[in-house]
LOLUMPA-275934 format. One record per residue: residue in one letter; x, y, z of N, C-alpha, C in turn. Coordinates in pm, whole numbers, padded with zeros to 5 digits, always signed. Layout:
<atoms>
aXYZXYZXYZ
...
</atoms>
This chain:
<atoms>
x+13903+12565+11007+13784+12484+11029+13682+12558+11114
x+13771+12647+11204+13597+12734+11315+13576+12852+11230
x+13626+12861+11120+13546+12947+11053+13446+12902+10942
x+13455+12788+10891+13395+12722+10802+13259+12647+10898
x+13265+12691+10984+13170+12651+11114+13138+12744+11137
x+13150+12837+11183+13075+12971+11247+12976+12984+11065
x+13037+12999+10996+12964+13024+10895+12831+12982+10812
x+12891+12864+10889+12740+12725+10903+12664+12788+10973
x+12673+12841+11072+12589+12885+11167+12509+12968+11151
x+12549+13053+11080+12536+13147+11002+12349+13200+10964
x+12384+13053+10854+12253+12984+10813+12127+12973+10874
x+12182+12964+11016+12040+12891+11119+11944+13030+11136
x+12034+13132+11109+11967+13276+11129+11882+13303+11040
x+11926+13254+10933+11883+13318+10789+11730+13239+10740
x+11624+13310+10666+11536+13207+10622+11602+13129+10502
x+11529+13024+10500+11568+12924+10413+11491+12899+10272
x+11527+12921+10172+11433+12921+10069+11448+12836+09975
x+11551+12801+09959+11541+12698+09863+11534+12697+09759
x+11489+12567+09652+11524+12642+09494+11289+12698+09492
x+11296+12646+09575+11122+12638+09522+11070+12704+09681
x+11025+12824+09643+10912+12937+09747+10802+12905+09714
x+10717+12806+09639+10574+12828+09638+10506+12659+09664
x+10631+12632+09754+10582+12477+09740+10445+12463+09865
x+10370+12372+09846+10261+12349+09920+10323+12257+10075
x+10257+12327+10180+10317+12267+10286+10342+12107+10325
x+10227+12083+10259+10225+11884+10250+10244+11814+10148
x+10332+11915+10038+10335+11833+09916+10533+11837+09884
x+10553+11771+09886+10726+11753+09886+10790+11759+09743
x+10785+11854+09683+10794+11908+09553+10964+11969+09525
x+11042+11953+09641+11180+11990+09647+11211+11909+09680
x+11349+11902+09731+11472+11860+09853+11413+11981+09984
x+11392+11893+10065+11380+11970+10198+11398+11839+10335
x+11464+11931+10418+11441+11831+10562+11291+11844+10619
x+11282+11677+10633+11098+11692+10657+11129+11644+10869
x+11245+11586+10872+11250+11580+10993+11393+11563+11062
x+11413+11560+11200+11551+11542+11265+11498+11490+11398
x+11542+11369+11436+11511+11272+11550+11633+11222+11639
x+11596+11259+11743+11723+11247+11903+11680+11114+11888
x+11737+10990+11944+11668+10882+11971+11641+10909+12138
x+11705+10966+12216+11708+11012+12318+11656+11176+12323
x+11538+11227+12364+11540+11403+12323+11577+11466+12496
x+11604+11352+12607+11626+11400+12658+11708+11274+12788
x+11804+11336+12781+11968+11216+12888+12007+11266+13008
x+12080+11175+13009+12174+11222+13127+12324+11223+13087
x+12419+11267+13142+12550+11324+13139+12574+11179+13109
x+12736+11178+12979+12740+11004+12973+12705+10935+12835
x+12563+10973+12850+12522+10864+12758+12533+10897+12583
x+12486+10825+12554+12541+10750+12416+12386+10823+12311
x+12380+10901+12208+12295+10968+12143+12297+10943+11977
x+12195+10949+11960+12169+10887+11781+12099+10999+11719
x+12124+11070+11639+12024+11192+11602+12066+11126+11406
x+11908+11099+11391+11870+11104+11265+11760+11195+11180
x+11852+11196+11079+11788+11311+10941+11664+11227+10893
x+11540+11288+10814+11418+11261+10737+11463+11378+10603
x+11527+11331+10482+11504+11391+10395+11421+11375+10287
x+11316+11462+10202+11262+11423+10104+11297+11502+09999
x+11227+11416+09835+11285+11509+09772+11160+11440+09637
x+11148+11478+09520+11038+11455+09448+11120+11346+09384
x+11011+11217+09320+11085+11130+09264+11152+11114+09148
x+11158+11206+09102+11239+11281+08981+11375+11307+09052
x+11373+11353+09145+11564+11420+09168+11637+11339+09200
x+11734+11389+09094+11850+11315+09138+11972+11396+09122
x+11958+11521+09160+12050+11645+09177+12136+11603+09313
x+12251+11654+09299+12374+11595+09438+12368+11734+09515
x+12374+11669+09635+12360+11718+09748+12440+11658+09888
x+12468+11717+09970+12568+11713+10061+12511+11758+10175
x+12546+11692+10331+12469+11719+10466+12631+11737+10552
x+12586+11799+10655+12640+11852+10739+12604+11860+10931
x+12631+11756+10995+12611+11761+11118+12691+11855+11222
x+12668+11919+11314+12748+11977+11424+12662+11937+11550
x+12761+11943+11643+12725+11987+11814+12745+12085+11835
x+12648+12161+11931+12638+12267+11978+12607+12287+12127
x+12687+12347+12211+12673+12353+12389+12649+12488+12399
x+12540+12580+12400+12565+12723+12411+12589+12739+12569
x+12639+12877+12565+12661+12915+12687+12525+12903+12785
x+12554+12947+12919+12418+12962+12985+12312+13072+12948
x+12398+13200+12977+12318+13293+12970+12230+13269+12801
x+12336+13297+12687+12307+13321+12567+12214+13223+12504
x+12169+13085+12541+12100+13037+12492+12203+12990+12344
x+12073+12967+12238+12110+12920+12117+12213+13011+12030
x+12220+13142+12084+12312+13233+12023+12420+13220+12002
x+12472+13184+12158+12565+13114+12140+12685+13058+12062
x+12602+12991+12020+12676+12868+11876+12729+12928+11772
x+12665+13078+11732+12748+13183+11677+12905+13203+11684
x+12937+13151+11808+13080+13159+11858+13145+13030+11847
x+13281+13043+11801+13311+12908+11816+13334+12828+11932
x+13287+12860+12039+13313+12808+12131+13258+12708+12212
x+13089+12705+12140+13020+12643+12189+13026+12517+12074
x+13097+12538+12017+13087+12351+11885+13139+12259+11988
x+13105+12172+11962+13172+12034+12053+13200+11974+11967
x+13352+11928+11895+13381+11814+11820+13436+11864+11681
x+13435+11823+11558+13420+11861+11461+13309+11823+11329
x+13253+11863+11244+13136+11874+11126+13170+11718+11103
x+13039+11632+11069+13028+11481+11002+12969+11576+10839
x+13030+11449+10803+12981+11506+10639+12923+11381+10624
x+12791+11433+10518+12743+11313+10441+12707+11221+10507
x+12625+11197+10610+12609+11076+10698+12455+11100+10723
x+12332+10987+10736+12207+11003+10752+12172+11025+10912
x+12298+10942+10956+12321+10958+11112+12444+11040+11200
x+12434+11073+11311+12509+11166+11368+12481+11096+11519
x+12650+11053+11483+12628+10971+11689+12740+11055+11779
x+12707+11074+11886+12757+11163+12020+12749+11119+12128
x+12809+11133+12238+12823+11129+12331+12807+11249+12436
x+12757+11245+12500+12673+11391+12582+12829+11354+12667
x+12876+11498+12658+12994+11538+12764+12996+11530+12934
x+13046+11454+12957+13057+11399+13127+13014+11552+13233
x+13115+11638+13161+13116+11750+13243+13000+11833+13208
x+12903+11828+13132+12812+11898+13079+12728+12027+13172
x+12679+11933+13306+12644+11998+13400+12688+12064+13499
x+12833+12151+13489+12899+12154+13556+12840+12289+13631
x+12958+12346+13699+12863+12500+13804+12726+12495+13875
x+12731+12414+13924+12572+12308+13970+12438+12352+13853
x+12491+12354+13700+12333+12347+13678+12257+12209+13658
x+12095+12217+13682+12029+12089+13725+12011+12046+13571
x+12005+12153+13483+11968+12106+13358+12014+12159+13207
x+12061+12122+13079+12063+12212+12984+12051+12161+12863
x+12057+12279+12763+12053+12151+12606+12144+12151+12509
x+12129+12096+12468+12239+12058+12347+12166+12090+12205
x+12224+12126+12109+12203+12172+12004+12207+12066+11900
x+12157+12033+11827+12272+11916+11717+12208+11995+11585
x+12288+12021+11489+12249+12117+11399+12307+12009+11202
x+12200+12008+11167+12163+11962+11056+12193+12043+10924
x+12252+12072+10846+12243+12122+10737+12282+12046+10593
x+12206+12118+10498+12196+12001+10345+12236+12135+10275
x+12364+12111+10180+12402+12178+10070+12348+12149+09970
x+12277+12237+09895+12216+12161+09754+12265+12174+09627
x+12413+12148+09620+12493+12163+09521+12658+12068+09549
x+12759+12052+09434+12857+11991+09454+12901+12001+09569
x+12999+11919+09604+13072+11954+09746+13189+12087+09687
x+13248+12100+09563+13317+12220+09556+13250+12316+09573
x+13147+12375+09506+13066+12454+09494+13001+12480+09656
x+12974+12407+09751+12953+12403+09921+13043+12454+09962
x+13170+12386+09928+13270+12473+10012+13342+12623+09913
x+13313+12615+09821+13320+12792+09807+13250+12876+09858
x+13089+12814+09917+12994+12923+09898+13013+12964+10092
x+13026+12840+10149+13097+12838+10311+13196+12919+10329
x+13364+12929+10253+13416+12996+10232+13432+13095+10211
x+13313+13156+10144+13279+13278+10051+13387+13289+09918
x+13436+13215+09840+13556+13256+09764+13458+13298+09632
x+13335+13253+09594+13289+13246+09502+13250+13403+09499
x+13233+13502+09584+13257+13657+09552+13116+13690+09603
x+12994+13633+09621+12858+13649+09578+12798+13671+09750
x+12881+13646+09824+12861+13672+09972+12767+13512+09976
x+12733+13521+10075+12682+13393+10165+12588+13303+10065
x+12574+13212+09986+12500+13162+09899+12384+13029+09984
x+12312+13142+10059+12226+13079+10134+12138+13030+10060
x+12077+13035+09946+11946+12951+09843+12013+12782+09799
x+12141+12779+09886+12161+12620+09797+12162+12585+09928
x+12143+12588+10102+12198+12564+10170+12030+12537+10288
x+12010+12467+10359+11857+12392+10380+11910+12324+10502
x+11825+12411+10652+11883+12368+10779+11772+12348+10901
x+11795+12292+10986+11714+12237+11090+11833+12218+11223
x+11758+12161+11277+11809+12169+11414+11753+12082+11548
x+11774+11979+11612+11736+11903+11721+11793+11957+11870
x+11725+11974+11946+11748+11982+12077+11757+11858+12169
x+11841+11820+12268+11851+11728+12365+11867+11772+12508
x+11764+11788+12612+11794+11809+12719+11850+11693+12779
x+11963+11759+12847+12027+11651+12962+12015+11710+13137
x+11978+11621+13151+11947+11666+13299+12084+11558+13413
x+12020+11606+13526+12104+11585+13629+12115+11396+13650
x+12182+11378+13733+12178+11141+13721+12056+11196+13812
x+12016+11242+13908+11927+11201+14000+11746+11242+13931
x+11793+11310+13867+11611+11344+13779+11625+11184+13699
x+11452+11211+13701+11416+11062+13627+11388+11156+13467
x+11435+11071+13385+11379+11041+13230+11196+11091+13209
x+11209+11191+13188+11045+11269+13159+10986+11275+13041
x+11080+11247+12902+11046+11324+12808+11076+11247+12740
x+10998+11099+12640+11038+11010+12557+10990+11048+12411
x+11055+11026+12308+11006+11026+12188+10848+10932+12150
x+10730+10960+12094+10613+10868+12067+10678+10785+11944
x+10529+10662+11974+10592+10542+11849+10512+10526+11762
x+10456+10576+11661+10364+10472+11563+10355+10401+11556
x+10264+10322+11568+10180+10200+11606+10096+10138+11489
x+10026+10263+11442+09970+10175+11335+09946+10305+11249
x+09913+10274+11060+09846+10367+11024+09751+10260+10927
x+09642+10330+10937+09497+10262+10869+09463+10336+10719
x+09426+10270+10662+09385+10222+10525+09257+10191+10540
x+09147+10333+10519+09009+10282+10489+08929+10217+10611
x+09030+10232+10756+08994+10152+10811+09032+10036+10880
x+09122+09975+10795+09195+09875+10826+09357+09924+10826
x+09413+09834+10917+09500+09845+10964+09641+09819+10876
x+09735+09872+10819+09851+09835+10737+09920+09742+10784
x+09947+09613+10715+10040+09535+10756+10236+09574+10690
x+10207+09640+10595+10312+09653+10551+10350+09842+10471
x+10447+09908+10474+10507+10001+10452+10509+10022+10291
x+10461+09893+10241+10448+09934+10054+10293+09873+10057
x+10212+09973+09990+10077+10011+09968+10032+10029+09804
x+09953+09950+09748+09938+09977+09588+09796+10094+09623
x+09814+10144+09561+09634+10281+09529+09626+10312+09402
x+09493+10303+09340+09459+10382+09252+09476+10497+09195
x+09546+10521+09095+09545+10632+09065+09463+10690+08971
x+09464+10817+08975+09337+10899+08956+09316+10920+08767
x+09251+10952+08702+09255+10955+08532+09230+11105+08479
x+09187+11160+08587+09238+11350+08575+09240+11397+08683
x+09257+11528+08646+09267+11596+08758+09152+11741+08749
x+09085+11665+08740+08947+11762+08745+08849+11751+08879
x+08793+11845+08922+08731+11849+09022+08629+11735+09106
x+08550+11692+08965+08441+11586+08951+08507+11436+08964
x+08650+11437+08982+08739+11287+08947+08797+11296+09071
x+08731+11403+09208+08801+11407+09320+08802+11240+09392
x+08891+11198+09421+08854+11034+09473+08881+11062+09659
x+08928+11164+09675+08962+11159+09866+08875+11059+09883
x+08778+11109+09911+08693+10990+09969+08686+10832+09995
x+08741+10763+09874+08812+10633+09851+08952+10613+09917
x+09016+10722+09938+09095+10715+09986+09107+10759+10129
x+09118+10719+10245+09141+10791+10353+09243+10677+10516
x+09306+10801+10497+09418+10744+10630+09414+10768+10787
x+09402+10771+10889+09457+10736+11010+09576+10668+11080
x+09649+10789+11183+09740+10729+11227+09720+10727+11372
x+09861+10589+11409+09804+10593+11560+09919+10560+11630
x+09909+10603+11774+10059+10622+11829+10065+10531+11924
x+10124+10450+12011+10158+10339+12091+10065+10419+12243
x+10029+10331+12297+09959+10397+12447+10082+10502+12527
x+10172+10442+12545+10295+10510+12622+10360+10574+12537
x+10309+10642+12436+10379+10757+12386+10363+10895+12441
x+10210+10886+12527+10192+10981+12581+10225+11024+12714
x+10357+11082+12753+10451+11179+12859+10315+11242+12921
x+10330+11306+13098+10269+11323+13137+10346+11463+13139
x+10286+11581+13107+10363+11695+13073+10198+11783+13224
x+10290+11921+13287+10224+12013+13360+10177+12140+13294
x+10041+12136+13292+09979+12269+13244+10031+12380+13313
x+09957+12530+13264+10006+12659+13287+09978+12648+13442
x+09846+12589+13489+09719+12615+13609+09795+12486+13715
x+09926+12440+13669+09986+12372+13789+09942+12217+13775
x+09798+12191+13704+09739+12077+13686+09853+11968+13603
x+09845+11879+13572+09893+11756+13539+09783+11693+13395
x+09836+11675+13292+09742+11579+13202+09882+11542+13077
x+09789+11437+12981+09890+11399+12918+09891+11457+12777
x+10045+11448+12730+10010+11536+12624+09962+11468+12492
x+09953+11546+12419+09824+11564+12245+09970+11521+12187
x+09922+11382+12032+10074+11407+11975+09940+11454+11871
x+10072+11512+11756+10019+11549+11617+10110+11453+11522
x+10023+11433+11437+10067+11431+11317+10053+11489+11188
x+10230+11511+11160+10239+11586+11046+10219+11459+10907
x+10161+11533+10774+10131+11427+10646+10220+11525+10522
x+10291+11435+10482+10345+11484+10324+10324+11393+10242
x+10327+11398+10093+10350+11314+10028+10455+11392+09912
x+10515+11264+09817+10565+11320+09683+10460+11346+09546
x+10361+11260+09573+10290+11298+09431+10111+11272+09544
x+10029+11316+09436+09903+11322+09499+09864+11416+09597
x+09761+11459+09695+09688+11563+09751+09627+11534+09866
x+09714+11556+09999+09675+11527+10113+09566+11610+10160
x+09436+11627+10227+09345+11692+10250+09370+11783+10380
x+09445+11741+10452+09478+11794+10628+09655+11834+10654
x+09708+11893+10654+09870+11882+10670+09887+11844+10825
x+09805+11786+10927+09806+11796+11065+09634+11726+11093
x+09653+11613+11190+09545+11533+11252+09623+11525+11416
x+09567+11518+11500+09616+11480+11601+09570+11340+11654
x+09615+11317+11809+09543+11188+11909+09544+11260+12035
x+09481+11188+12111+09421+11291+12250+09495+11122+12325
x+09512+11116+12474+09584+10980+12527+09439+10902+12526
x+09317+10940+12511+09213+10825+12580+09164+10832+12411
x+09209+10838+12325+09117+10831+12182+09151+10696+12144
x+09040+10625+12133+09066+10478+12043+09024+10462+11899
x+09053+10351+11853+09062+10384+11696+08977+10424+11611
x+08830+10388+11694+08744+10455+11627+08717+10660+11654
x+08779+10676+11703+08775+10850+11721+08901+10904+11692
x+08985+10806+11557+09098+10900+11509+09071+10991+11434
x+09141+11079+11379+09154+11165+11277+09144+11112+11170
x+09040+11106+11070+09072+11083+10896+09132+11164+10828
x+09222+11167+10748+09294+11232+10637+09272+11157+10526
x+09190+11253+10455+09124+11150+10297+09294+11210+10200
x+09335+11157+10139+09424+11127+10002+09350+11098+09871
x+09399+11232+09762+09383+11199+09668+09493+11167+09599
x+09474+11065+09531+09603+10997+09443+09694+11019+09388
x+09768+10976+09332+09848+11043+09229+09772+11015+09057
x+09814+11103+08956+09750+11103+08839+09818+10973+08766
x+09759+10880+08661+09787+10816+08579+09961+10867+08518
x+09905+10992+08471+10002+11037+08380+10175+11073+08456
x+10162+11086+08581+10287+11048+08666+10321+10973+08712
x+10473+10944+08783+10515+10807+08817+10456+10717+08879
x+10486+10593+08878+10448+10452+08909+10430+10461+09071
x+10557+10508+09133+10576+10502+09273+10611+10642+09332
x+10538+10623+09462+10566+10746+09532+10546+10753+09671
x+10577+10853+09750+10566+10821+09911+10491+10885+09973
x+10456+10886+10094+10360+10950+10161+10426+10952+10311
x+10460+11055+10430+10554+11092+10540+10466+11080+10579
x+10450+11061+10731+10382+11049+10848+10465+11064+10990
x+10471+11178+10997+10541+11221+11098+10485+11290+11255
x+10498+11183+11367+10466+11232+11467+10509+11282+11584
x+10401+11359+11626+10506+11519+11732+10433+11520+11875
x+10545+11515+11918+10445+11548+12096+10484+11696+12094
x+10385+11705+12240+10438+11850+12274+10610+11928+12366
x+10654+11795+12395+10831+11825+12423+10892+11815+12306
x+10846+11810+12196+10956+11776+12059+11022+11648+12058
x+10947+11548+12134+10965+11417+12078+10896+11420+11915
x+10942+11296+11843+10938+11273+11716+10952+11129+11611
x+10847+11075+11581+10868+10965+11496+10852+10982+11346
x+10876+10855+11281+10819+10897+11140+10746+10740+11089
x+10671+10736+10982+10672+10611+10912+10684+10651+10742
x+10736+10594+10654+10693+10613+10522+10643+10541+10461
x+10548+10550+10390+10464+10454+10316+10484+10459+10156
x+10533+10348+10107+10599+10312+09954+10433+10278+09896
x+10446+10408+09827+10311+10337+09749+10316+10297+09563
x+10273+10223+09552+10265+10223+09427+10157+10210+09357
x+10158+10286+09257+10022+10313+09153+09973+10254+09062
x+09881+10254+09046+09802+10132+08922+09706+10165+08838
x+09699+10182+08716+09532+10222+08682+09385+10155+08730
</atoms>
């Protein structure tokens, strides 16, 4: 088993390519991890941890695929390298699960350090589970069959009981429609009747997102100063043409000085339904998401 693990690890080194190299950064045209969320990104010794997967994939697939959770404690010095070794796994691999629950180790901080992180490591096989574990194995002859194999990775600092809680994940709050505010996560839109230049509709279409007031952590500049931090948001969709892959919020921006991201539709001639990610990022690697079920209409 710590070799069928080290080998996982393997992976985190390697680039990741997938079956598709020319996909567009905001357009979700594969199986790919679009996100990985601590519910906690940062604890204390003790407590109780939820780390969830964001996978997408085009609404066509329905190719099998297989996930893979680990813990990871690297050493001090080595950092994330670490995990290379079997020594730093904590526990053993969850298979197949959207969630991955842990418990941050009592002794974590031991040798008086004030602070450290934890690894939690994500990986998606994109093939049978036999075919995963030959290619983990290596039996299949072909050496490491990294093009079926699609990985990420969450960090959790745990700090000391006496430090206070610094570093919370942001919340989406709202995302707007034209303006107005979404009451609900399934959205009907127009879809488009070509795809010619002159039939561009962005314009008719355009989104804003927005993050809860207290999402924004009070993080310390280079100059010693104090301010709060910028979240971003990341935009994907499965079908149609996001204009921005990235809008941000500043802590004093109100709704009228968000970011627009105009959307062009999806075409007539493709599916009925499709999604659109909205994923938001502070600057500690806190992380939310929303998805929006849209469905299409002539």
């Amino acid at each position: 088993m710590k070799y069928i693990i080290i080998l996982l690890l393997v992976f985190i080194l390697l680039p990741s390519c997938g079956k598709d190299t020319k996909s567009k950064a905001n357009k979700v045209n594969k199986l790919e991890i679009i996100a990985v969320k601590a519910d906690k990104p940062q604890a204390h010794a003790g407590e109780d941890i939820i780390v969830k997967s964001l996978v997408g994939a085009p609404e066509e697939y329905n190719d099998e695929f297989h996930t893979i959770w680990l813990l990871c404690s690297p050493d001090d010095d080595s950092g994330f390298q670490s995990c290379m070794g079997e020594d730093g796994i904590i526990g053993l691999p969850v298979i197949d699960k959207d969630e991955f629950h842990f418990t941050v180790p009592s002794d974590i901080l031991s040798q008086g350090l004030e602070k450290k992180k934890l690894y939690v490591l994500f990986t998606i096989c994109e093939s049978d589970m036999q075919t995963c574990q030959d290619a983990i194995t290596d039996k299949g002859g072909d050496g490491l069959k990294s093009d079926i194999f699609k990985l990420s990775y969450k960090t959790v600092e745990v700090i000391k009981d006496e430090f206070p809680i610094t570093n919370h994940n942001p919340e989406i709050k709202s995302i707007y429609y034209n303006g107005v505010e979404l009451t609900s996560d399934d959205i009907t839109l127009k879809a488009r009747k070509s795809d010619d230049a002159d039939d561009d509709n962005m314009d008719d279409n355009v989104f804003m997102a927005e993050v809860t007031s207290d999402s924004f952590d009070e993080i310390e500049l280079p100059d010693g100063e104090k301010d709060f931090e910028r979240i971003t948001f990341a935009w994907k969709s499965t079908l149609g043409e996001i204009k921005y892959y990235y809008t941000d919020q500043k802590h004093d921006e109100k709704v009228d000085d968000l970011d627009e991201n105009p959307f062009n539709t999806a075409l007539t001639s493709e599916v009925d339904n499709y999604k659109i990610y909205v994923i938001a990022l502070d600057t500690n690697g806190g992380i939310d998401w929303k998805i929006l079920n849209v469905t299409s209409e002539e």
